[in-house]
C-alpha positions in Angstrom: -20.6 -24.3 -12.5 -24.1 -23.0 -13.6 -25.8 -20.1 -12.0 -29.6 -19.5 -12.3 -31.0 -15.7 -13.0 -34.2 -14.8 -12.2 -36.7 -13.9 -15.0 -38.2 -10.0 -15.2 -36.2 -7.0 -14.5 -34.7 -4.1 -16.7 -31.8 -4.2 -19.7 -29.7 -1.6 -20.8 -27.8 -0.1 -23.3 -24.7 -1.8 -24.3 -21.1 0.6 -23.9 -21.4 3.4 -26.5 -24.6 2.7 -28.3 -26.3 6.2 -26.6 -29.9 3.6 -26.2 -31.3 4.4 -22.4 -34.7 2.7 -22.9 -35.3 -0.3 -20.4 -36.2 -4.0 -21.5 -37.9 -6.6 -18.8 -35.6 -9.8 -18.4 -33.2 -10.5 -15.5 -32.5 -9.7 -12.5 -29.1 -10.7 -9.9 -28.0 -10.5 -6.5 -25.8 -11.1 -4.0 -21.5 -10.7 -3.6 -21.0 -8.1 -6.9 -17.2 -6.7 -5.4 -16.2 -8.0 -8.9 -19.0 -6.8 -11.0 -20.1 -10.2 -11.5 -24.1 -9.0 -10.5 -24.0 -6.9 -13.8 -25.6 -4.0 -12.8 -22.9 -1.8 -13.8 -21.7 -1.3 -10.0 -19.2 -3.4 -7.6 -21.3 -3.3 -4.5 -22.8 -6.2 -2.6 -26.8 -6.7 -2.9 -29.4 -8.3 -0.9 -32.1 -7.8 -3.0 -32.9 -8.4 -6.7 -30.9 -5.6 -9.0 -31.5 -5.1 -12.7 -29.1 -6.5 -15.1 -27.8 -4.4 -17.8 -27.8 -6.2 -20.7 -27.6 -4.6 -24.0 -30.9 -3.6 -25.6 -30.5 -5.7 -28.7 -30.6 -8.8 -26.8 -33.3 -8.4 -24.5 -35.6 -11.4 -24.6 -33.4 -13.4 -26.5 -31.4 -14.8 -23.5 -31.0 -18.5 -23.3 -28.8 -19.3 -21.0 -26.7 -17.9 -17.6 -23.5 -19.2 -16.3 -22.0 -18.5 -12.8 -18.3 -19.0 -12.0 -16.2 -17.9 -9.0 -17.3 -14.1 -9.5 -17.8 -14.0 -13.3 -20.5 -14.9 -15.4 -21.7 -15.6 -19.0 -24.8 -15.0 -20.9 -25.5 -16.8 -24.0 -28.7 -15.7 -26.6 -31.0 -17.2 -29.1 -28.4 -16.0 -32.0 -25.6 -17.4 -30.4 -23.6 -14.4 -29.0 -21.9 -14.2 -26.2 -21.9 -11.8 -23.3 -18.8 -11.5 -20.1 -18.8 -9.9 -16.9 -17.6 -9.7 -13.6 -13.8 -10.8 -12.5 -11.6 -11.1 -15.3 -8.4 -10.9 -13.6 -6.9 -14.4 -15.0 -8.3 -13.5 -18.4 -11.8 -15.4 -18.1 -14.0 -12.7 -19.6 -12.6 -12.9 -23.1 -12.1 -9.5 -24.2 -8.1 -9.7 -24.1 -7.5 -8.0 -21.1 -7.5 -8.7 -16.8 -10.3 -6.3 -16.2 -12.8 -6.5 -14.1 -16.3 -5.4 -16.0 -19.6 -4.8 -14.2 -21.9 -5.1 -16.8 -22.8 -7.9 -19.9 -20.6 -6.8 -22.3 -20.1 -8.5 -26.1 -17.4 -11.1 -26.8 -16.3 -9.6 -29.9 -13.5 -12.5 -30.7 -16.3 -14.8 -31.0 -18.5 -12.9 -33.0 -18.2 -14.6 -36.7 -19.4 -18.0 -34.5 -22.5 -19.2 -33.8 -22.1 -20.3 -29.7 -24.4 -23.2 -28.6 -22.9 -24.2 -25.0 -21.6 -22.0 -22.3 -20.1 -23.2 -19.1 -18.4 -21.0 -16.2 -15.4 -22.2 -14.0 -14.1 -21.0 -11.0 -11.7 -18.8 -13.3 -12.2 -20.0 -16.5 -14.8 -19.9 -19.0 -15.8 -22.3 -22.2 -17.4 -21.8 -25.3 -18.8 -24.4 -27.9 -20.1 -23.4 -31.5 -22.6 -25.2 -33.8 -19.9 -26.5 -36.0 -18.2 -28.4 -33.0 -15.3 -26.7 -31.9 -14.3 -25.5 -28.3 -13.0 -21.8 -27.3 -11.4 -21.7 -24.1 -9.8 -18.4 -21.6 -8.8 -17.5 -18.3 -7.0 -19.5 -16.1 -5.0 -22.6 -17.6 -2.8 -23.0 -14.3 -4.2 -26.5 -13.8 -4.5 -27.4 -17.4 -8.1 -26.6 -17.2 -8.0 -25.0 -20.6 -6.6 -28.1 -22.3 -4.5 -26.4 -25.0 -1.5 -28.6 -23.9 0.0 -26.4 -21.8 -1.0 -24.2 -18.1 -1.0 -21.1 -19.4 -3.5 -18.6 -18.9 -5.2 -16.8 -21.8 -7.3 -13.3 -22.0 -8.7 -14.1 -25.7 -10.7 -17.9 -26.4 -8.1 -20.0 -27.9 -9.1 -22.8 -29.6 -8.7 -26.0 -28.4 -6.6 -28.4 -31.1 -8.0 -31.7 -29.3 -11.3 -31.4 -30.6 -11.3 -29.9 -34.2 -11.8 -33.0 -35.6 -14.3 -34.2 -32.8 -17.9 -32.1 -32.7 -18.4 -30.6 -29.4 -21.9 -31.0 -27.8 -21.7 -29.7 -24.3 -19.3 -28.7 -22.1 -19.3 -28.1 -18.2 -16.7 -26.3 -15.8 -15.7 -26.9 -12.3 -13.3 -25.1 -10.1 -10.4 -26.4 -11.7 -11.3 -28.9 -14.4 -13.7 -29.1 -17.5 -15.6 -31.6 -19.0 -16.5 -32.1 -22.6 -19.2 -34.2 -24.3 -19.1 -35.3 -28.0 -21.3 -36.0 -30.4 -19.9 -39.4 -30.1 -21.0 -40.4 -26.6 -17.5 -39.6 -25.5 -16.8 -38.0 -22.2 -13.9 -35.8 -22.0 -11.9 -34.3 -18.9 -8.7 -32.2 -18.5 -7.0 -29.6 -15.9 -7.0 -30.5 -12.0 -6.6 -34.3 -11.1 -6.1 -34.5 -7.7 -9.8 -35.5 -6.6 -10.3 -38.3 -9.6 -12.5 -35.5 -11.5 -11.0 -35.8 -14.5 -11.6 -39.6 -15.0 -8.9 -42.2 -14.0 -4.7 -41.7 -13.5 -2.2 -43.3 -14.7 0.0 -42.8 -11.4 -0.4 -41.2 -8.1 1.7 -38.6 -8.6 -1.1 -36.9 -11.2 -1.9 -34.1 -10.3 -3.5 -32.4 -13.5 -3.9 -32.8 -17.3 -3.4 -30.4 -19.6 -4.9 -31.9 -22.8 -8.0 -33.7 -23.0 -8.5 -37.2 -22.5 -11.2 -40.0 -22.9 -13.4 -40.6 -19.6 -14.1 -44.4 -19.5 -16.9 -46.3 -17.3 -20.1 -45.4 -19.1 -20.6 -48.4 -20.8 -22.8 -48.8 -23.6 -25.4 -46.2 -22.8 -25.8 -42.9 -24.4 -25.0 -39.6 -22.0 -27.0 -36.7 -22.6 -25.7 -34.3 -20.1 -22.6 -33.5 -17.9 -22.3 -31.6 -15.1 -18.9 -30.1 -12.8 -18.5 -27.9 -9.7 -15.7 -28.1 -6.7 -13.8 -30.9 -7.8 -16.6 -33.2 -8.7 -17.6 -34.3 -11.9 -21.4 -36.1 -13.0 -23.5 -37.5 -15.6 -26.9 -38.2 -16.8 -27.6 -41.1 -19.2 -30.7 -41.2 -21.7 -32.6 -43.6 -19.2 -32.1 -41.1 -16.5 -29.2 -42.7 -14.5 -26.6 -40.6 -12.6 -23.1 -41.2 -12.6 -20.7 -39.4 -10.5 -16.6 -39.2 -9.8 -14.3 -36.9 -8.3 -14.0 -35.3 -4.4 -16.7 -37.7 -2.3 -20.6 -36.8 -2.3 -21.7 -40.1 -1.1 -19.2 -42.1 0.9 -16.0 -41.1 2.1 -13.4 -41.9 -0.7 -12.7 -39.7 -3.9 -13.8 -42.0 -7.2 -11.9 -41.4 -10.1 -13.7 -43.6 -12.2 -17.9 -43.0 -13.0 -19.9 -45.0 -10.8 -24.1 -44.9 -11.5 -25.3 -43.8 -7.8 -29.4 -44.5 -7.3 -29.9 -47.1 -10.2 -33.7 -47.4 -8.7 -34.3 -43.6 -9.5 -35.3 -42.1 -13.2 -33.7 -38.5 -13.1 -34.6 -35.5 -15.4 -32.9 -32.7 -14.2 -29.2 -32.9 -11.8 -28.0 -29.4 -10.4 -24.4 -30.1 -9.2 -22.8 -27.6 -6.3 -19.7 -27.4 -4.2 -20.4 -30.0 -1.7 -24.1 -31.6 -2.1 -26.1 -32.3 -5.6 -30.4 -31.6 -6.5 -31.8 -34.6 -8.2 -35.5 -34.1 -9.8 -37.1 -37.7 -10.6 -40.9 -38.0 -10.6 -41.8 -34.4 -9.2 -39.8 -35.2 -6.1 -36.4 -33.7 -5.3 -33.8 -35.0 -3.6 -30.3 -33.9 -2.1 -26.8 -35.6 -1.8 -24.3 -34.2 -0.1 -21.2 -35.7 1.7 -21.5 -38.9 3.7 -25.5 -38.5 4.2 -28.4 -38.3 1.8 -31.9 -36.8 2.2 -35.2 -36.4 0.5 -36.0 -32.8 0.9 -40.0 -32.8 1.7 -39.7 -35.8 4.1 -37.3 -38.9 5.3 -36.7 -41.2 2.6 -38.0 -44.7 3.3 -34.6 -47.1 3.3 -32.3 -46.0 1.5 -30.6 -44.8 -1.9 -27.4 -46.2 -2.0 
């Protein structure tokens, strides 16, 4: 559940540290009620507002996450900065409060963090050495420490410290792990096939990790989750999707490789509809139709 930030803007000084002078990096905009636009204030904005990250990170941002109203950045040294909502715990500092600028996960700060990934109210963290940190909301099993209880501080999940974590992506109620295996994880909310296939109908959620199957033989360099869909990209650029219907009108709870005719570099999954980049062109899929965005598609993609 990625967000994109905008590149420019001003940083500022992190809680305490008395530093007022201004950096150029980010800016954000839009519903902020929660803090979750980082500029220190809980108002709505139309129009780009500075975020205030601390001065010792500015320009060393490499990633943004976006979940329901919270957000993580992650920098070039591996830290790891929270804001926004952080009623069910999801901002990691060990409390339900609600923060409206970047502040420093200190419980994470003798690891070097690779992978970041938002949920809806839930947030994940992968190091270099493999292992998985999960908080916030664990009501659907979502955090896949074997139970669905919520948690203020990353905990680490047990599944995976002998497995190396490579990537992780969140959803509404779900995550998704990749190892450095080729395997394909998925736990929390079942309902919608996210998670990969069920045993029974009466599934409703998983609270500790388990294999995805369907891939085949072919290596998977990237995963992707929003809503209650799931998605994957393999080494030769194929897309595979399962979970709540984009194409079609039945749930798939099993990966299925959608537009095998297509070589795509970059996916960009949101609540209802997909972006697809494959030889300059983009394309969007959305529930029961399909469309290229510049013009009509010849034939079709299916």
């Amino acid at each position: 559940m990625e967000a994109a930030a905008a590149l420019g803007a001003a940083a500022a000084p992190e809680e305490g540290r008395g530093e007022e002078e201004a950096a150029e990096w980010a800016w954000s905009w839009g519903a902020g009620t929660d803090g979750q636009l980082g500029n220190g204030g809980f108002d709505d904005h139309h129009l780009p507002q500075p975020l205030l990250l601390p001065i010792r990170c500015r320009g060393r941002v490499s990633l943004v996450a976006g979940g329901g109203a919270h957000a993580i950045a992650l920098t070039s040294a591996g830290e790891v900065f929270t804001w926004g909502r952080g009623t069910h715990g999801q901002l990691g500092h060990g409390n339900l409060d609600n923060v409206p600028h970047p502040k420093f996960v200190k419980f994470l700060e003798n690891h070097i963090v690779t992978c970041v990934s938002a949920g809806w109210n839930h947030s994940g963290f992968a190091t270099d050495s493999g292992q998985l940190f999960m908080c916030g909301d664990g009501s659907f099993g979502q955090l896949g420490t074997g139970d669905n209880h919520s948690r203020s501080l990353p905990f680490e999940v047990a599944y995976f410290t002998s497995r190396h974590v490579e990537k992780l992506a969140l959803g509404m109620r779900h995550s998704l792990v990749l190892l450095k295996d080729n395997s394909v994880c998925g736990f929390g909310s079942a309902r919608r096939g996210q998670v990969g296939k069920c045993t029974s109908r009466n599934e409703k959620s998983h609270n500790v990790p388990r294999i995805i199957d369907g891939f085949g033989d072919v290596k998977i360099v990237n995963i992707y989750a929003n809503g209650d869909h799931s998605a994957a990209l393999d080494e030769y650029g194929h897309l595979y999707i399962w979970g709540r219907a984009l194409i079609g009108q039945h749930d798939n709870d099993q990966p299925w490789s959608v537009f095998p005719s297509l070589s795509i570099s970059q996916v960009a999954l949101g609540w209802h509809h997909a972006l697809l980049l494959s030889g300059g062109e983009l394309f969007t899929i959305g529930v029961y139709r399909h469309q290229k965005c510049d013009h009509p598609v010849p034939g079709s993609l299916y």
